[in-house]
PAZAPA-4460 file (N, C-alpha, C; in steps of 0.05 Angstrom, whole numbers, plus 32768, in hexadecimal, padded with zeros to 4 digits):
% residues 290
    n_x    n_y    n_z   ca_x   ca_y   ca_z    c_x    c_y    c_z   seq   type   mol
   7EBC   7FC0   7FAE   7EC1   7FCE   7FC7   7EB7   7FEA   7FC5     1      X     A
   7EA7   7FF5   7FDA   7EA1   8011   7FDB   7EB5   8022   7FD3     2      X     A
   7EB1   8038   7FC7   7EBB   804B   7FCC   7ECF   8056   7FEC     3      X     A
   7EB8   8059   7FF9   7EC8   8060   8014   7ED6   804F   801D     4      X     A
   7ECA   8031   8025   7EE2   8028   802D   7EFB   8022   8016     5      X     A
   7EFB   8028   8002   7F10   8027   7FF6   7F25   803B   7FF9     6      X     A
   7F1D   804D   8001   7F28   8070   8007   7F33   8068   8027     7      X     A
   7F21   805A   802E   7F2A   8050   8055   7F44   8042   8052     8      X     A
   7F45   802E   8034   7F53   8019   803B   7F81   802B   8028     9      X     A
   7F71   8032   801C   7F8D   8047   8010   7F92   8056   8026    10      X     A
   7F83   8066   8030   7F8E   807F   8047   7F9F   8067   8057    11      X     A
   7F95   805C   8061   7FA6   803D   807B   7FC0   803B   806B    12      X     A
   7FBF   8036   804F   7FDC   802E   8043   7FF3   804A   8043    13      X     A
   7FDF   805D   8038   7FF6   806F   803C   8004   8085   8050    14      X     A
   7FF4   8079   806D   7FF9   807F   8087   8015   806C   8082    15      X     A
   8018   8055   807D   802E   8048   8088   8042   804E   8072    16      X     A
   8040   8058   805F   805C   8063   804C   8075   8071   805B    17      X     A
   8089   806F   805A   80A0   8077   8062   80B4   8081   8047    18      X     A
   80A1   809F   8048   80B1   80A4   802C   80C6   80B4   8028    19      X     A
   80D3   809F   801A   80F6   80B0   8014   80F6   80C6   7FFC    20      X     A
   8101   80DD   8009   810E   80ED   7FFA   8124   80FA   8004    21      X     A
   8139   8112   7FF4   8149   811F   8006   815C   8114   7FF1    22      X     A
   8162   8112   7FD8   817C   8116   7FD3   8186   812E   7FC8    23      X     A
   819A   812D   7FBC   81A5   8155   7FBA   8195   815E   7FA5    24      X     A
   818E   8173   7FA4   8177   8189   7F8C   8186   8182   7F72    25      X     A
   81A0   817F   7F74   81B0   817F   7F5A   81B0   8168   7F50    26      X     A
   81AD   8154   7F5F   81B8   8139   7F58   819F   8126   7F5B    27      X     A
   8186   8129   7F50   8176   8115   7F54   817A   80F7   7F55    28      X     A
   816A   80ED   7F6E   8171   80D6   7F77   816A   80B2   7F5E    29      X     A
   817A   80A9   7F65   8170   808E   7F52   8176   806E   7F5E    30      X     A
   816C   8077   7F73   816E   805E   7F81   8193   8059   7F92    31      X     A
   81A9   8066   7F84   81BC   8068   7F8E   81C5   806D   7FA1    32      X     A
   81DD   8069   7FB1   81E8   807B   7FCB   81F2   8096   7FC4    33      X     A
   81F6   80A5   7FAD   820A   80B6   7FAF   8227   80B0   7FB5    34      X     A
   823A   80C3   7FB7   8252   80C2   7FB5   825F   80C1   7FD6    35      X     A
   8247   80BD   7FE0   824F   80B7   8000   8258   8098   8008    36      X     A
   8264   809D   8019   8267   8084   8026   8262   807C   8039    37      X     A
   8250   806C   803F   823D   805E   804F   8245   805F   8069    38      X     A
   8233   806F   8080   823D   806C   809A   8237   8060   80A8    39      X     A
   8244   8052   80BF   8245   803E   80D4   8224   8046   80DD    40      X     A
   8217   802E   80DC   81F0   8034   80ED   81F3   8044   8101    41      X     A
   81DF   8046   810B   81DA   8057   8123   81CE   803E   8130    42      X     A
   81CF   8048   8147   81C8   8032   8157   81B0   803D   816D    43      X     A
   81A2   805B   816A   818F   805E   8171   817D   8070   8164    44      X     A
   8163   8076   8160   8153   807E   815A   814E   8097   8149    45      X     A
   8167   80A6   8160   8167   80C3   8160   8177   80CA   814E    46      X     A
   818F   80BE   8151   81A1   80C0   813F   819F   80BE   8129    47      X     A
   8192   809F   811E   8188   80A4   8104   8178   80B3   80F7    48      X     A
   815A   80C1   8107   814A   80D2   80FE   814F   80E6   80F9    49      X     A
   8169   80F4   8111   816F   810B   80FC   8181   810C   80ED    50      X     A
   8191   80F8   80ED   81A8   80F4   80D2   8190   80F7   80BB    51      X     A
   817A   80EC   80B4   8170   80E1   80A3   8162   80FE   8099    52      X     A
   8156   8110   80B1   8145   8126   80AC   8155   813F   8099    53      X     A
   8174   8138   8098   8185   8149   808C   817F   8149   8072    54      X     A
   8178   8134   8063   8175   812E   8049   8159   812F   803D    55      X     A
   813C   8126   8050   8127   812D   804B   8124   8147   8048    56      X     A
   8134   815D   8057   812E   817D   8055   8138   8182   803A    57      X     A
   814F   8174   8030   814F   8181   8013   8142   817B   7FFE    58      X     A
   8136   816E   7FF8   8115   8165   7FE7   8104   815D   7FF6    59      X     A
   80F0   815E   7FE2   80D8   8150   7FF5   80C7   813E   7FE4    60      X     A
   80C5   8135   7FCA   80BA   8128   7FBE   80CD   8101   7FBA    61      X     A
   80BD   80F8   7FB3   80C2   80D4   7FB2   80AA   80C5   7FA3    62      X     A
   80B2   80B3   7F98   809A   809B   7F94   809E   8083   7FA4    63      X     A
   808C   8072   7F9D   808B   8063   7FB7   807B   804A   7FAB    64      X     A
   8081   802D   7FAD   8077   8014   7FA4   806C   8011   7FBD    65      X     A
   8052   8002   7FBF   8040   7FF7   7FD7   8037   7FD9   7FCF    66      X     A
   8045   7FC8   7FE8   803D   7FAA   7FE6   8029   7FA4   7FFD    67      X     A
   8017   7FA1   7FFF   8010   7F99   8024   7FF4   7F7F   801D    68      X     A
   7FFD   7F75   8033   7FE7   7F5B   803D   7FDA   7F5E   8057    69      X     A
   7FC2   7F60   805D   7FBB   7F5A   8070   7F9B   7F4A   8074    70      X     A
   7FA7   7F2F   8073   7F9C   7F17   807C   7F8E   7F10   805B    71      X     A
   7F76   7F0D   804C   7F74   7F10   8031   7F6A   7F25   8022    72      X     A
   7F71   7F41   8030   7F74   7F55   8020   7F94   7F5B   8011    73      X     A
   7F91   7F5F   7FFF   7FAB   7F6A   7FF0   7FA7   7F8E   7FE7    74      X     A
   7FC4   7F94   7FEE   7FC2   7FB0   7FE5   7FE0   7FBB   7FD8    75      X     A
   7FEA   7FBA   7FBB   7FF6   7FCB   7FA7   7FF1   7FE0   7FA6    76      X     A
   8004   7FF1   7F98   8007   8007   7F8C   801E   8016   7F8B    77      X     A
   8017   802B   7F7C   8031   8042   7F80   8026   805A   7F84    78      X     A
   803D   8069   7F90   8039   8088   7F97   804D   809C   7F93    79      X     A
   8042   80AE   7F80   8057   80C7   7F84   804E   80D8   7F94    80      X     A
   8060   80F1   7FA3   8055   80FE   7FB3   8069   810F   7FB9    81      X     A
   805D   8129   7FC3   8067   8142   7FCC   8066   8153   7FE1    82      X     A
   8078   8144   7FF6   8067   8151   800E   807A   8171   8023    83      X     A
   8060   8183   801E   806D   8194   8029   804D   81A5   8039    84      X     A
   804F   8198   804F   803A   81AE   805B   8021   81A8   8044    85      X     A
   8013   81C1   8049   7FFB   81CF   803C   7FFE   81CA   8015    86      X     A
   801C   81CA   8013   8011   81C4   7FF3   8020   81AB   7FEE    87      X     A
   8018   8193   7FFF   8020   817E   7FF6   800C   8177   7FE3    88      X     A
   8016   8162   7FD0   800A   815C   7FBB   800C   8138   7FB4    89      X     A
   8005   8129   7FAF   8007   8110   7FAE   7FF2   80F9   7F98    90      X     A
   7FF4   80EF   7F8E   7FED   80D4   7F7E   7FEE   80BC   7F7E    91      X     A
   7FDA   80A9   7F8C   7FD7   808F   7F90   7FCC   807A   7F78    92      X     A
   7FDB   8068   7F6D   7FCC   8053   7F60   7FCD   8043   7F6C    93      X     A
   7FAF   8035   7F7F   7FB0   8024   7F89   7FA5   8008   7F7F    94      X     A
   7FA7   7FF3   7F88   7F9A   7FDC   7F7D   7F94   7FCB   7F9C    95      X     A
   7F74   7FD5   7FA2   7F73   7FBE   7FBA   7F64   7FA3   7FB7    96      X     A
   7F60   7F95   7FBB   7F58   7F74   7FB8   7F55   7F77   7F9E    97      X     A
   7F5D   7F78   7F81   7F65   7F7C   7F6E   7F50   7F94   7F5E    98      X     A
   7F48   7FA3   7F6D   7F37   7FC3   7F65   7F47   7FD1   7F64    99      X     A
   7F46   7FE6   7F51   7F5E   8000   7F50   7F4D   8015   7F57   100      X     A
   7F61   8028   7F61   7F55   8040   7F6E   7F6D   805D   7F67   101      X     A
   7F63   8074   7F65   7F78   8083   7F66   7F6E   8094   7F74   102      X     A
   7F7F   80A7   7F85   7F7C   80BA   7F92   7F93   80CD   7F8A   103      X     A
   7F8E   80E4   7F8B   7F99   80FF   7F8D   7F8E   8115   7FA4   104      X     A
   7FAF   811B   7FA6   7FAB   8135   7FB9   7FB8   8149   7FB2   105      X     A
   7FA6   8161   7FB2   7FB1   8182   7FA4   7FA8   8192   7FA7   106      X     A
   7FAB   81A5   7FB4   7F9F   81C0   7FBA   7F90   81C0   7FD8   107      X     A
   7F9E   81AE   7FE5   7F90   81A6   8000   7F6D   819E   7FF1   108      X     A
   7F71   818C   7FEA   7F57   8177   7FDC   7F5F   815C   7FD7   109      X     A
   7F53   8152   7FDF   7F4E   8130   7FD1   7F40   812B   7FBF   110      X     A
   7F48   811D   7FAB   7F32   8117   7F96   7F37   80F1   7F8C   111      X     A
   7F1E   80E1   7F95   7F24   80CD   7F8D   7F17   80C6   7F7C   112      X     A
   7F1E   80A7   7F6B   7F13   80B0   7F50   7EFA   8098   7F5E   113      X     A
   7EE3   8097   7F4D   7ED2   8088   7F55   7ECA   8070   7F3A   114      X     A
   7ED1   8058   7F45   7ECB   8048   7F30   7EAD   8047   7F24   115      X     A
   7EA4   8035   7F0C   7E86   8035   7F07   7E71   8032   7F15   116      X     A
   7E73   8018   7F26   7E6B   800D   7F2F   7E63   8024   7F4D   117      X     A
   7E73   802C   7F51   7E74   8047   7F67   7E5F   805E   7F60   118      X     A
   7E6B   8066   7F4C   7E62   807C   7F37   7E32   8070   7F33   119      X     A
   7E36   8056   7F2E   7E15   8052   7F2F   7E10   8055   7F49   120      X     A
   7E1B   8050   7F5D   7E0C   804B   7F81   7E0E   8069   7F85   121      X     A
   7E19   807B   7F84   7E1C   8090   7F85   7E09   80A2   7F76   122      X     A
   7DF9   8095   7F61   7DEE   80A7   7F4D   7DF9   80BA   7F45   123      X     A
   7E0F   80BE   7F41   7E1B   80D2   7F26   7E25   80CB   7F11   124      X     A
   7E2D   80DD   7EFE   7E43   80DD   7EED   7E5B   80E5   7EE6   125      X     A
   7E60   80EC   7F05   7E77   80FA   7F0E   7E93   80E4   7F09   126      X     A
   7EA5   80E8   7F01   7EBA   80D2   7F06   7ECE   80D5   7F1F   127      X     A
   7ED0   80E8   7F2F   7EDF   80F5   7F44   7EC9   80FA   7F56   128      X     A
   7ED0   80FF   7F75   7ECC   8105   7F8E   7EE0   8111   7F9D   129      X     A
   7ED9   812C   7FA2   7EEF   8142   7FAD   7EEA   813E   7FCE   130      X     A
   7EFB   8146   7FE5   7EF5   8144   7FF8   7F0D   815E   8000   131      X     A
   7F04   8176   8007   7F04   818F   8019   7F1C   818F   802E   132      X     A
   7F31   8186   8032   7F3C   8181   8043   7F39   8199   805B   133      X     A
   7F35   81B1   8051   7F27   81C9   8064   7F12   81D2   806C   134      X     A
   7EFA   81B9   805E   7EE1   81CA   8063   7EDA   81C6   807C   135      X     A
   7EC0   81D2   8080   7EB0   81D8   8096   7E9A   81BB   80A1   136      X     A
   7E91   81B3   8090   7E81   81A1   808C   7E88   8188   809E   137      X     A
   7E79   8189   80B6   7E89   8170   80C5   7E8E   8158   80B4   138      X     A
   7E73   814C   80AC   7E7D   812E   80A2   7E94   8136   808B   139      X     A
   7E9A   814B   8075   7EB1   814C   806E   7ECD   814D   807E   140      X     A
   7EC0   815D   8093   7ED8   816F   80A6   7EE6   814F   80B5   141      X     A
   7ED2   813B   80B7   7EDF   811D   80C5   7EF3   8110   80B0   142      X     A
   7EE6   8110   80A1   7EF1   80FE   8085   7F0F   8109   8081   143      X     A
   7F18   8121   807F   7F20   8130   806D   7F3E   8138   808A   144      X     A
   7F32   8138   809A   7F41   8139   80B6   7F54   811B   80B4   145      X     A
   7F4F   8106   80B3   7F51   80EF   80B1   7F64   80EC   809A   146      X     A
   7F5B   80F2   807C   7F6F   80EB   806F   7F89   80FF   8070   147      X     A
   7F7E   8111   807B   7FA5   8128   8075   7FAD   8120   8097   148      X     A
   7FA5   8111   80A8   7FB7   8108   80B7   7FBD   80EF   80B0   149      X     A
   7FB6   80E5   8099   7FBF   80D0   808C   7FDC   80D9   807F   150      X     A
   7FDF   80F1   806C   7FE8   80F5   805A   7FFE   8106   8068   151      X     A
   7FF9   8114   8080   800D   811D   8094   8026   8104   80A2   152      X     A
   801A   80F3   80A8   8024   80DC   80B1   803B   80D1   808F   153      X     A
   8034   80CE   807F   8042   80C9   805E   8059   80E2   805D   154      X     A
   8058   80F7   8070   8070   8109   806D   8090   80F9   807F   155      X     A
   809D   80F1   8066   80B7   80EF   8073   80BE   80F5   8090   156      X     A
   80BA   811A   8090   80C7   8115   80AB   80AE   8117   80BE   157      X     A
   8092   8110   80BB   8085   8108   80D5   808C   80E2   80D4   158      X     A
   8095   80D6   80C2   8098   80BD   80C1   80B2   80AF   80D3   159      X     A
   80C9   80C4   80D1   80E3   80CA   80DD   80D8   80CF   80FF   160      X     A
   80C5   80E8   8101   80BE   80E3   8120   80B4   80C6   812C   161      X     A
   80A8   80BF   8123   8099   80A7   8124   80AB   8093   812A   162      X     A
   80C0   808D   811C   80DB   8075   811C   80E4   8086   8135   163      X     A
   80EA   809D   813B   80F7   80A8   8159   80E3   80A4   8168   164      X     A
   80C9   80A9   816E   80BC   80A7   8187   80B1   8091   8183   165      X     A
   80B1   807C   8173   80A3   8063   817C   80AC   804E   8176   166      X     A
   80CF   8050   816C   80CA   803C   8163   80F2   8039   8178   167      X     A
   80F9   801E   8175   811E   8021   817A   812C   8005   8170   168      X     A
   8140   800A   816B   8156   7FFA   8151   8158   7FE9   815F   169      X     A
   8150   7FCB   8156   815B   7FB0   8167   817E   7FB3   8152   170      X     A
   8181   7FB2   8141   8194   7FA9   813B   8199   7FB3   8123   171      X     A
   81B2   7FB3   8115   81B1   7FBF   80FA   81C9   7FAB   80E3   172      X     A
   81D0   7FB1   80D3   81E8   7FA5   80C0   81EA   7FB8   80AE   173      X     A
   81FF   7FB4   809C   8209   7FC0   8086   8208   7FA7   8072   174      X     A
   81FC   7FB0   8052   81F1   7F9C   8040   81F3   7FB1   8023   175      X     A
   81E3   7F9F   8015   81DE   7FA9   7FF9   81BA   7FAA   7FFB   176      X     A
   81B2   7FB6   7FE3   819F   7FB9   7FE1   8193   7FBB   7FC4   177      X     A
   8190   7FAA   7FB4   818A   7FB2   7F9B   81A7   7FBD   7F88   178      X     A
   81C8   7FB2   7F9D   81E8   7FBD   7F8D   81EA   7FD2   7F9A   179      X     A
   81D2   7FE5   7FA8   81D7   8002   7FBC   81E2   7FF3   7FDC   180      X     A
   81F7   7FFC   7FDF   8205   7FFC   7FFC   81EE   8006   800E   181      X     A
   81E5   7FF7   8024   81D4   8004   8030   81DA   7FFD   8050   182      X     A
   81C7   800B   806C   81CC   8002   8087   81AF   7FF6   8086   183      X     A
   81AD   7FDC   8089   818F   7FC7   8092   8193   7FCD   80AC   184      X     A
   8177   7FDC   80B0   816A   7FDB   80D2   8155   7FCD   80D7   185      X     A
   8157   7FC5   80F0   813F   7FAE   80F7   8134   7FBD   8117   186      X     A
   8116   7FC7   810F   8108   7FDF   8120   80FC   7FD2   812F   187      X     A
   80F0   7FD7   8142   80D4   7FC7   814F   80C8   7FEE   815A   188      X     A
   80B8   7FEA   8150   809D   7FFB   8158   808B   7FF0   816D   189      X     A
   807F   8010   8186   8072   8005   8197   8053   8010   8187   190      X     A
   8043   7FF4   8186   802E   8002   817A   8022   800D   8199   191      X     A
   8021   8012   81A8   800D   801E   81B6   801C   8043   81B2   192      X     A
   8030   8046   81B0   803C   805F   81AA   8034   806B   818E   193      X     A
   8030   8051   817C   802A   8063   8161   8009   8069   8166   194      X     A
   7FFF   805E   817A   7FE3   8060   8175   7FDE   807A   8185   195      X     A
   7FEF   8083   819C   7FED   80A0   81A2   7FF2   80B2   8198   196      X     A
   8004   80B2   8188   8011   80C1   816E   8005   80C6   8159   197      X     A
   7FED   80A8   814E   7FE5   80B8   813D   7FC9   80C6   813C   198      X     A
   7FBD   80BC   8155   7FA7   80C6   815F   7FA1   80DF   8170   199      X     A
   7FC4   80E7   817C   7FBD   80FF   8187   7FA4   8103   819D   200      X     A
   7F9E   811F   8195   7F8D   8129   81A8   7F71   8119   81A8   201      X     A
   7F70   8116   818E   7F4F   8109   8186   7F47   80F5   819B   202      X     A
   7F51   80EA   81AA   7F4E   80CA   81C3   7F47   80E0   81D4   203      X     A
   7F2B   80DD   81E0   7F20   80E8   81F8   7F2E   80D6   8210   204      X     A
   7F2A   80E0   8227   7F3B   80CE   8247   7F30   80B5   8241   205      X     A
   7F14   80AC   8237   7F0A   8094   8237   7F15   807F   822D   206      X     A
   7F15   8092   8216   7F1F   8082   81F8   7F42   8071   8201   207      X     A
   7F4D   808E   8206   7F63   8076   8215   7F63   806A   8224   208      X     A
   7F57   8064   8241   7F4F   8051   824F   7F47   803D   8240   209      X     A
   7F35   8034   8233   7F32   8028   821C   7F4B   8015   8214   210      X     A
   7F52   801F   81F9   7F64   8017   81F8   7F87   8009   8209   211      X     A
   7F84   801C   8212   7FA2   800B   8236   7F90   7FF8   823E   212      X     A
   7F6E   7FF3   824A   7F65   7FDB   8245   7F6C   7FC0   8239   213      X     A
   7F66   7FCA   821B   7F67   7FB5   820A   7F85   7FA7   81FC   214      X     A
   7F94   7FC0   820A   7FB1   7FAF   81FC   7FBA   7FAC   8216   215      X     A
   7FB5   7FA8   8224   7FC0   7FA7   8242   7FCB   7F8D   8248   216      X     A
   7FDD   7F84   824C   7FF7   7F6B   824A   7FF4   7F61   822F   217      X     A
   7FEC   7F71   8218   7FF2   7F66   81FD   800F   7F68   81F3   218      X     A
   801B   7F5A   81DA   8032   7F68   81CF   8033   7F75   81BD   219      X     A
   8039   7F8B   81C1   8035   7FA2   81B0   8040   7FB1   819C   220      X     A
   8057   7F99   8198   8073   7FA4   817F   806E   7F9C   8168   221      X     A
   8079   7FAA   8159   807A   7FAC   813D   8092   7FA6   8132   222      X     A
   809C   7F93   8125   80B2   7F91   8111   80B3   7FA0   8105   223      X     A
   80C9   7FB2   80F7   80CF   7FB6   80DA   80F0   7FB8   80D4   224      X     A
   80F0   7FBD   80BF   8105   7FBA   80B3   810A   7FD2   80A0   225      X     A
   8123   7FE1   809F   8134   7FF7   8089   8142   7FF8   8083   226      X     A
   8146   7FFE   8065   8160   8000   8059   8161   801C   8055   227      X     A
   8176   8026   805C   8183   8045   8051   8199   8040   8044   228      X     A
   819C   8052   8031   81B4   805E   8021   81C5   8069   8031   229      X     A
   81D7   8079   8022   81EF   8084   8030   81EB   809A   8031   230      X     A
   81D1   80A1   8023   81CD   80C4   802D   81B3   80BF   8043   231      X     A
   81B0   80AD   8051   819D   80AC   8069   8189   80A7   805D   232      X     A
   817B   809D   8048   8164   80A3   8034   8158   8086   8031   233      X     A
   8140   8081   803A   8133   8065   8043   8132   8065   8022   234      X     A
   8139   8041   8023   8130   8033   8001   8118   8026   8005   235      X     A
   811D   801B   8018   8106   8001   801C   80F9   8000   803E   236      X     A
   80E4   7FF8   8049   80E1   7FF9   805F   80CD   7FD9   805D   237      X     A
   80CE   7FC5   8073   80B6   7FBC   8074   80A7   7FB7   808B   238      X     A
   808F   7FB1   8095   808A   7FB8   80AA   8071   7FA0   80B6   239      X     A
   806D   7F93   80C7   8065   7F75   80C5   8057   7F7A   80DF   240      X     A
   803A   7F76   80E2   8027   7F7B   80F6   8018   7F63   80F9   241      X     A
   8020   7F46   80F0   8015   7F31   80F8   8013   7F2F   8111   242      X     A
   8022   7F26   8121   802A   7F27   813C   8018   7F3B   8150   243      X     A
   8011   7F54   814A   8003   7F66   8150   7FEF   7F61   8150   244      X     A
   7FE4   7F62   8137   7FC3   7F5E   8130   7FBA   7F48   8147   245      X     A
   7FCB   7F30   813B   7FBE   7F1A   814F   7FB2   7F22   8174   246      X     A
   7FD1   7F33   817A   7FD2   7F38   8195   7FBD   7F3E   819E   247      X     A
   7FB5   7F58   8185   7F9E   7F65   8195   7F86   7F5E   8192   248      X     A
   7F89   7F4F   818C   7F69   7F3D   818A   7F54   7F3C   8165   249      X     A
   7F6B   7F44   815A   7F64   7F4D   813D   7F55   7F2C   8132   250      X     A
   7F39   7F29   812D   7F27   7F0C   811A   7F3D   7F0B   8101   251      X     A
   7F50   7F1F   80F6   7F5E   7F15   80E6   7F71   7EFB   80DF   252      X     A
   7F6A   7EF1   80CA   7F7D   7ED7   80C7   7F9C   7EDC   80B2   253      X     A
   7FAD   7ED3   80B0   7FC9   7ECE   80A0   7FD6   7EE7   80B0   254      X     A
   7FE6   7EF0   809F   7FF6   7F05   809A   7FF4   7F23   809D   255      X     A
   7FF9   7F3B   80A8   7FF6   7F55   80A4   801D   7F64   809A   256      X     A
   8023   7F65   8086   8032   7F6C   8085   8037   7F7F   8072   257      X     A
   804D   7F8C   806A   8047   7FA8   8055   8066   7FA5   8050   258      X     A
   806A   7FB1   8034   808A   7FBC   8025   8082   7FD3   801B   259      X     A
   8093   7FE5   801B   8096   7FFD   800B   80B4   7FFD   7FFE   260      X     A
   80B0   8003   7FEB   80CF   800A   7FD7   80CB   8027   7FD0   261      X     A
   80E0   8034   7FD2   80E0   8053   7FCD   8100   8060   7FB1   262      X     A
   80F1   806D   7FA8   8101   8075   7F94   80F7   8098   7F8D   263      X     A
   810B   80A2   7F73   8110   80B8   7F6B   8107   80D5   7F7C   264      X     A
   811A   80CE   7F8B   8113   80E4   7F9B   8122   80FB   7F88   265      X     A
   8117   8117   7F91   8119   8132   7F8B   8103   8135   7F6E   266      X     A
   80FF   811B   7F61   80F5   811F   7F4A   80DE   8135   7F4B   267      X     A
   80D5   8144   7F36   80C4   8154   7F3A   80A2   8148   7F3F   268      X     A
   808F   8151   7F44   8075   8144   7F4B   805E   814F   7F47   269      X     A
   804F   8147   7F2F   8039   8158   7F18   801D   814E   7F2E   270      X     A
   8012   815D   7F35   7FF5   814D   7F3B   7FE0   8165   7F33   271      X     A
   7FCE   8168   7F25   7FBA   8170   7F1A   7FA0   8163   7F1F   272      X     A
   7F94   8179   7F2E   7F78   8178   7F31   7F61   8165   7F19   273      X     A
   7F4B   8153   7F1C   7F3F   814F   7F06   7F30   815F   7EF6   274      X     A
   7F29   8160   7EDF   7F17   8173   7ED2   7F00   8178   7EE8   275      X     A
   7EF4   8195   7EEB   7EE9   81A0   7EF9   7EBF   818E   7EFA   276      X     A
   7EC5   8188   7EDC   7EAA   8188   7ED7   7EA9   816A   7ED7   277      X     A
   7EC6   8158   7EE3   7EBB   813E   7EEF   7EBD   8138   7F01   278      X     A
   7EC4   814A   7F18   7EC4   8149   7F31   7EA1   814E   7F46   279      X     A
   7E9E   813D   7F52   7E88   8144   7F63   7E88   8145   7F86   280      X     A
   7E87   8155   7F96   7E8F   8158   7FB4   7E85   8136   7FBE   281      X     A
   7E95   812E   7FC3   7E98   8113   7FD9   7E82   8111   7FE7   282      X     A
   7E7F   8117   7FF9   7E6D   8119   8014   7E4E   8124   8009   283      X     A
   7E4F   8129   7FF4   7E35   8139   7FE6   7E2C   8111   7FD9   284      X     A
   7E3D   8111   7FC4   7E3B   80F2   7FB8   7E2E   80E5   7FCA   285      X     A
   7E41   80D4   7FDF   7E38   80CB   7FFD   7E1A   80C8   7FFF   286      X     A
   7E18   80DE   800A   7DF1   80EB   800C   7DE4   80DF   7FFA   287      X     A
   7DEA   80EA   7FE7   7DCF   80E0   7FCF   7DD3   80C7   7FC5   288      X     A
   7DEB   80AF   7FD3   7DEA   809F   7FCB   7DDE   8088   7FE2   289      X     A
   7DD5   808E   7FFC   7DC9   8081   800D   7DAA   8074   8007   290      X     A
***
């Protein structure tokens, strides 16, 4: 698999992370409820997002297991990550159709690592590719635009807006979860709302004409499913776009579905730049490798 689209196909995964953090500074999290006791669900949107935003404000770091299928692509991994604005920081080991990939982000930079096989089509000897998240350089300035609204979208609480403006609680229960007391919610998301949301301004008048076109008497929901703790603190989320894909006319065959498992929140979160002298600018690579 290319390089890029491999970088295309991670950014997609960790747009859909819903990552938990927020337990007390003192008391790092371990999968547990704390000494709380579990409160009756909410039964709308709002309610839970900002119950939940109470606890994301007091940390901000988590790791994060990634399962997803869609149709016979497979996509694993894990992620730690640190998200705060401008000096979020983060670490992907990914594994897509059984290729591994890592990405890092630090210092408002991307740096992915580039396998051999990459590394010859590319003609270097570089083992990294940095990408500018600020530069000037349009074809960087596209790229680089794209993944930190990837990586913006991976912030807890833009993920929390997201469950409030697009998405609302068919139903909920009280369960276990791995021996953790938890509230199981069962979501339906409107994808045509996440698709304004995450596209923003960028959709010219056309572009959405367009689109209301093409999903126009389609069905446009999204299953998912959440477990929270007793401190409001998502464990697990999963999120199932079979139904979708088909709708919209997706040549895809089987399954589109995704799990995330989330753990150690507050833990602290090391990410370090690669050595200087094996990094080579992305979009430079690119070029000389056409």
């Amino acid at each position: 698999m290319r390089a890029g689209v491999k970088l295309t196909a991670m950014a997609a995964a960790l747009t859909l992370v819903v990552t938990g953090c927020g337990t007390r500074p003192d008391a790092p999290g371990d999968n547990k409820g704390g000494e709380l006791a579990l409160a009756t669900p909410f039964t709308d949107t709002l309610g839970l997002v900002e119950a939940a935003k109470q606890g994301t404000r007091k940390t901000k770091s988590s790791k994060a297991t990634i399962d997803a299928v869609s149709g016979d692509s497979k996509v694993t991994g894990t992620l730690v990550a640190y998200y705060d604005g401008p000096a979020s920081k983060l670490e992907a080991n990914m594994s897509i159709d059984g290729e591994s990939g890592v990405l890092r982000l630090v210092d408002q930079t991307l740096f992915i690592k580039l396998p051999e096989a990459e590394k010859t089509r590319l003609k270097t000897d570089k083992s990294w590719g940095k990408i500018d998240l600020n530069s000037e350089d349009p074809q960087t300035k596209a790229i680089g635009k794209t993944m930190q609204r990837s990586f913006e979208m991976g912030d807890p609480a833009k993920q929390l807006e997201m469950v409030e403006k697009t998405g609302r609680i068919i139903r909920s229960e009280q369960t276990e979860l791995n021996g953790v007391p938890v509230n199981h919610y069962f979501v339906e998301f409107d994808a045509k709302k996440q698709i304004a949301l995450f596209l923003g301004d960028d959709l010219t008048p056309e572009q959405r004409a367009q689109i209301e076109k093409r999903f126009e008497g389609k069905d446009l929901r999204i299953p998912a499913e959440l477990w929270l703790n007793a401190e409001q603190l998502p464990l697990k989320m999963t999120m199932d776009m079979t139904s979708f894909m088909k709708s919209a006319g997706s040549r895809q065959t089987g399954e589109a579905k995704s799990t995330y498992v989330y753990s150690d929140w507050g833990t602290p979160v090391e990410v370090t730049p690669p050595p200087a002298a094996e990094v080579g600018d992305y979009t430079e690579l690119m070029k000389q490798g056409i």
